[in-house]
N, C-alpha and C positions, 0 to 999 in steps of 0.2 A: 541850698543844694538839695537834691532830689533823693533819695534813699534806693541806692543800688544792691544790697543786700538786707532782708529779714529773716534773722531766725526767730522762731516761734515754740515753744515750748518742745523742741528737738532734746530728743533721750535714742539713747543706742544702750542697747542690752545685749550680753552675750553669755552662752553658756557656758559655764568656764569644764577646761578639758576634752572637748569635743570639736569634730570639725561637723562645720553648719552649726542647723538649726536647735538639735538636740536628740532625742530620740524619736521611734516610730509612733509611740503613743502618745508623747506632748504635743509631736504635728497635727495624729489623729483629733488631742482634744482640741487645739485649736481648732482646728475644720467644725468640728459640733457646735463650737461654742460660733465662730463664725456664721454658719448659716442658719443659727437661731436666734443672729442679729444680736450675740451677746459680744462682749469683751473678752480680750485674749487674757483668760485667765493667768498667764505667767507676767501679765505688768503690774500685779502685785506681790509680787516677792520678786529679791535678788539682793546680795548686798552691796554696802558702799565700794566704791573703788579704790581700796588703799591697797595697793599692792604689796608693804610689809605685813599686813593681818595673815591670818591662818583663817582660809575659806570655811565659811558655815554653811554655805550657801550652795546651790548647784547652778544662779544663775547671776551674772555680777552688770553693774551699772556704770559702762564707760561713762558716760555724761550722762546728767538726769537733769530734765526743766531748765534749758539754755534759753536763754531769752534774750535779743538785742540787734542793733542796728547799725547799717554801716553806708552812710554819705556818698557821692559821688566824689571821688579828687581825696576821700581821707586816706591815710593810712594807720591800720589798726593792729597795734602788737597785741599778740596772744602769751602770757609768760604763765608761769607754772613751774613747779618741780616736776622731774621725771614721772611719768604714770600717773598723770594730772589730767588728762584726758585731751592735749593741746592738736597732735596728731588726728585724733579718731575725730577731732571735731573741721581739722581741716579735709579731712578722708570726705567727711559727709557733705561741708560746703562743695567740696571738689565733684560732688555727683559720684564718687568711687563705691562709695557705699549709699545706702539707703538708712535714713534715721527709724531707732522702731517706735519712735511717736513723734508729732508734731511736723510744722510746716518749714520748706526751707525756700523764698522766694528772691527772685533774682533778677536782673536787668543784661540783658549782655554775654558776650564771650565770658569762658575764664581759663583762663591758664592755669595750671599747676607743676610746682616743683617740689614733690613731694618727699622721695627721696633720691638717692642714687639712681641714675639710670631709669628714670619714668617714663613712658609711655616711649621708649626708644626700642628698634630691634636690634639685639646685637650682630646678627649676621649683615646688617643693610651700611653702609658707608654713613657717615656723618651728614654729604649732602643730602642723599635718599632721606634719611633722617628727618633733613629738617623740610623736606616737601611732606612728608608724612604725615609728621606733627602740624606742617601748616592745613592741611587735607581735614583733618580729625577736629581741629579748631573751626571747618566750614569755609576754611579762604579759599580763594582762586588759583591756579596754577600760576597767572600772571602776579597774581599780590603777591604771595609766597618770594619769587623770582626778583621783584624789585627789589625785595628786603636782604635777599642773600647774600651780597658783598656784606652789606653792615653785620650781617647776625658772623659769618664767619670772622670778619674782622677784631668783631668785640669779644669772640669767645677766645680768638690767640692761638685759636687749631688750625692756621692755613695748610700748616705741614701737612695734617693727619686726614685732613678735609673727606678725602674718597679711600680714606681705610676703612675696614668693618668696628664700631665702635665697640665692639666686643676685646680690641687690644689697643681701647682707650686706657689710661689710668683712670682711680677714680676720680682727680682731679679734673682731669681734661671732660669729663664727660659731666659734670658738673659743671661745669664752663657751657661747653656748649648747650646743656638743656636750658641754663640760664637765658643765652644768649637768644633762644629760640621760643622759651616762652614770652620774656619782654618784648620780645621786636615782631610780632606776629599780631600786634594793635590788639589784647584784649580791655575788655571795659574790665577785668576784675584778676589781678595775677595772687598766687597765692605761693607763697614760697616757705615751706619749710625749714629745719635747723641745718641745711645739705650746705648751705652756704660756708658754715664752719669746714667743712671738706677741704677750700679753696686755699691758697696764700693771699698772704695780706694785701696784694697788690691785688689779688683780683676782687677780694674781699671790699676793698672801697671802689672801686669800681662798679661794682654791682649795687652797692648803698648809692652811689650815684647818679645810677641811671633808675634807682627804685624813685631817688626823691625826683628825676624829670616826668617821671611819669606821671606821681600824683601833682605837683605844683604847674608843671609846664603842659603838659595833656591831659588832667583832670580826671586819669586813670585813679582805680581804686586798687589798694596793695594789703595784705590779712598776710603778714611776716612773724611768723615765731621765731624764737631764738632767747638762749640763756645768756646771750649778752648785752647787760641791762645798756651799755654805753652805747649800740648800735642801737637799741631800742629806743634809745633817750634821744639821740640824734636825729631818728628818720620816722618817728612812729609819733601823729599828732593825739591820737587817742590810745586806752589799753586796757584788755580786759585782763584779769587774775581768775585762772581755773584752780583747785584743789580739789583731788579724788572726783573729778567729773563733774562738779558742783560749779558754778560762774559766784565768785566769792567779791570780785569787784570790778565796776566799767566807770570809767573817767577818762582824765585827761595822762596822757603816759606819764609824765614825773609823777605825778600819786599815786600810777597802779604801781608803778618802780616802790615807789617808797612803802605801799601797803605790803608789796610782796616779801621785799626785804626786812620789814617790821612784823610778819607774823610771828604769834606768842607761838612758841614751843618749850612743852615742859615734859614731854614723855621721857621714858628710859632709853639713852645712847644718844640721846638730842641735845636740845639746847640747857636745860635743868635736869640733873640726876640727884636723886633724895639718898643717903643712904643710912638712914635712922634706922630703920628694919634691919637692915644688914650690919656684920658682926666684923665691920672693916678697921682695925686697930688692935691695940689690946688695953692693960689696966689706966697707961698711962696717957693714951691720946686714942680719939676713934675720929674718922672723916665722920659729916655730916649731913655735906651737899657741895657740888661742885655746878658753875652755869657759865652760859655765856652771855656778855650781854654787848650794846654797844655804850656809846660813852656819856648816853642818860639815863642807863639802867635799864631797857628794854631788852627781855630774855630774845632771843634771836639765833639763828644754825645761818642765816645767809647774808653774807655782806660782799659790797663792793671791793678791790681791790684797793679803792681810797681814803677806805673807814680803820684806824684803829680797831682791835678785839680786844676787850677787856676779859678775862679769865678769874673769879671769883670760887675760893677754894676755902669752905667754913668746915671747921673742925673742934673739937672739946676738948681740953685738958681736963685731966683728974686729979695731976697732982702735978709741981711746980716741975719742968722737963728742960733738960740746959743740952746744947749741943743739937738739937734735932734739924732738921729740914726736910720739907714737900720740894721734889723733883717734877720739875711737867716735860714730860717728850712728844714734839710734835711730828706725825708720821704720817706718810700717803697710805692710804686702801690696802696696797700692794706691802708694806710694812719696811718702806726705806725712812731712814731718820732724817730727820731735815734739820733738825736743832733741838738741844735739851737747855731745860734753865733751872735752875737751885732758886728758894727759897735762904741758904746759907746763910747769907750776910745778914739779915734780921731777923734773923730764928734762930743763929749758935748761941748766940748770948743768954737766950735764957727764954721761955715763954711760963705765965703763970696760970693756975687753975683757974678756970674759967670756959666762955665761947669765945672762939675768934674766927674770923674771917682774913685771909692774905689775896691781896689783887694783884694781878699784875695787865701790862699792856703791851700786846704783840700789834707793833707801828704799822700802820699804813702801808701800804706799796712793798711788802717783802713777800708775803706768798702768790704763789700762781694761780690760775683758773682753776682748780679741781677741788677734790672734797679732801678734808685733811681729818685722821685720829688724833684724838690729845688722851696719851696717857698721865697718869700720874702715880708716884708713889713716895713713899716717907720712911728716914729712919736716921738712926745717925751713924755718920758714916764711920766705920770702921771698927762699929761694936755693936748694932742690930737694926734688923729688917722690924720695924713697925709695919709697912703696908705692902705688900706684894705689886710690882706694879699691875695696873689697872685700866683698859679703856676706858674712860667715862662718857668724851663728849665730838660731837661729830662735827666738823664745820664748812660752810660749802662757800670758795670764792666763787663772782663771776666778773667778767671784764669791765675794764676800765684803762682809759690812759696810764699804760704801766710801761717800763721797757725804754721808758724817755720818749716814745714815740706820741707823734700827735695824731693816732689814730688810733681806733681799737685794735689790737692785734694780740692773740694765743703765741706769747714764747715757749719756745721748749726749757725745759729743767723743773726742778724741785718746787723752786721759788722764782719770783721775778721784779727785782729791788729797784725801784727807781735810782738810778746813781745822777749823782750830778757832774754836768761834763763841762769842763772848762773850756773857748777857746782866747787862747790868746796870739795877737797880733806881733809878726816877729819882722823887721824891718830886714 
């Protein structure tokens, strides 16, 4: 197959704090440095793209040296953590923006679904709309026309068809830009995480007709999204972005597996150290708390169908009877979702020494979101050893959960696969 997509050493840089380029003087130097046939002196400095650091820098590196290639008929997941650079790099593929180095070349229409309500006006009807967007894309009045029935059909907006899309939900308007970039024949659609927007009905549907396009039409699809189960399903290749950097390109189960297996060991992550800190007192002090999965690999991102093992190592000083470590697992927002004791193997007695206590939060109970794990110690009913404590961060993403046989975001806390009987009643 032929190579409908090359990126080529594509980096985007931005000022951070400013709207544009930056000030009067760095445009001026540029222009100097420009018509003396030099280099734009600000593509050597800016820093990395991690969005929790504390800026040093006055100019920062969405993506730096993106390099790779994309097939006619493939379709290519783009995954990452948030502020990974996965958007800015579909923005550039999309032509929305301009890269501030390298090449980005191309074969073909492309569509995009970037976010909410893209390249739609809200004052214009839904049909206007989609002649709009067919216009913008280079089609015909007549090609546009044929496709119409189907593109309304599949977006489920007959009602709303000739309302002003401005008192679309943001559902419906997600639907239809869907419906309007697929069905408008490009050689290259690129759909961002918007798709999480929809209900699960429309959600497979749209994985659907992503996979007729590349298998049945030989279209090409560049789909992000945090859910690694959609990704795993519809995505024959995958690259891994981090802080703007392309950290791995393969075949999708391995970038899945690379992403989900990154080491993390900073502070509030996957490993917290706390030998420096003064966390105990004479008779026990914590010493390190991690996450790992269930061959010991430190990790903050698992599936919904992975067990999390929780490792909490700490010192005795002197032989301590009655104590126990409490873990409380909470959302962002600070709602509890379950606490667990230590109790039962730690009243009886623990002696001087290091220990380490594990335990395993099963498979299929928590939800898509990012979960706090505090912790704290002491015995109950006669002193606070450890005040409790945030330690460690953990982030699901989807998977067959909810007993359904399809990806799908439940709402609640958690979301526990239950097993459901039916039985036959004469």
């Amino acid at each position: 197959m032929s190579v409908i997509l090359k990126a080529e050493n594509i980096s985007k840089q931005y000022r951070l704090g400013t709207v544009g380029t930056g000030t009067l003087s760095h445009d001026l130097n540029r222009w100097w440095h420009m018509i003396r046939g030099k280099e734009d002196p600000y593509l050597q400095v800016g820093g990395v793209n991690d969005r929790s650091a504390v800026a040093t820098e006055d100019y920062v590196w969405a993506l730096r040296d993106i390099n790779f290639e994309v097939k006619q008929g493939e379709v290519l997941g783009i995954i990452g953590k948030n502020g990974a650079g996965k958007s800015t790099l579909l923005k550039l593929l999309s032509r929305v923006t301009a890269p501030t180095t390298g090449t980005i070349k191309t074969k073909g229409r492309i569509a995009s679904l970037l976010e909410i309500g893209t390249g739609f006006h809200p004052e214009l009807t839904g049909r206007e709309n989609i002649f709009m967007n067919g216009a913008v894309l280079g089609m015909k009045r007549a090609e546009i026309k044929a496709k119409l029935e189907e593109i309304i059909a599949f977006s489920g907006c007959e009602m709303y068809i000739d309302t002003p899309v401005k008192r679309y939900s943001s559902g419906m308007t997600v639907r239809l830009g869907f419906a309007v970039a697929a069905h408008l024949e490009p050689e290259i659609l690129v759909v961002d995480e918007v798709l999480a927007v929809g209900d699960a009905e429309f959600q497979k549907k749209a994985i659907g007709k992503m996979q007729d396009l590349s298998m049945g039409e030989g279209r090409t699809v560049l789909f992000v999204s945090h859910n690694m189960g959609s990704v795993r399903s519809l995505c024959t290749r995958g690259i891994v972005l981090n802080n703007g950097e392309l950290f791995f390109e393969g075949e999708s189960s391995n970038a899945i597996d690379f992403y989900l297996n990154q080491d993390s060991t900073e502070v509030g992550s996957g490993r917290m150290n706390f030998t420096k800190e003064n966390l105990g007192n004479k008779e026990l002090k914590l010493l390190e708390a991690s996450i790992t999965d269930k061959i010991g690999r430190v990790r903050t991102t698992f599936s919904q169908s992975e067990g999390i093992r929780v490792h909490i190592k700490f010192e005795v000083f002197k032989s301590i009877i009655g104590m126990r470590f409490n873990l409380k697992v909470k959302t962002t927002s600070g709602e509890d979702v379950f606490v667990t004791s230590s109790h039962f193997v730690t009243k009886g007695g623990v002696e001087k020494g290091v220990h380490e206590l594990q335990l395993e939060i099963p498979a299929f109970l928590l939800n898509m979101k990012r979960y706090v794990f505090s912790l704290n110690a002491g015995i109950p009913g006669h002193k606070i050893i450890i005040e409790p404590i945030d330690t460690l961060f953990v982030d699901i993403v989807g998977e067959n959960a909810g007993g359904s046989d399809f990806v799908e975001k439940w709402p609640g806390i958690v979301s526990p696969k239950i097993k459901w009987i039916l039985n036959e009643k004469n």
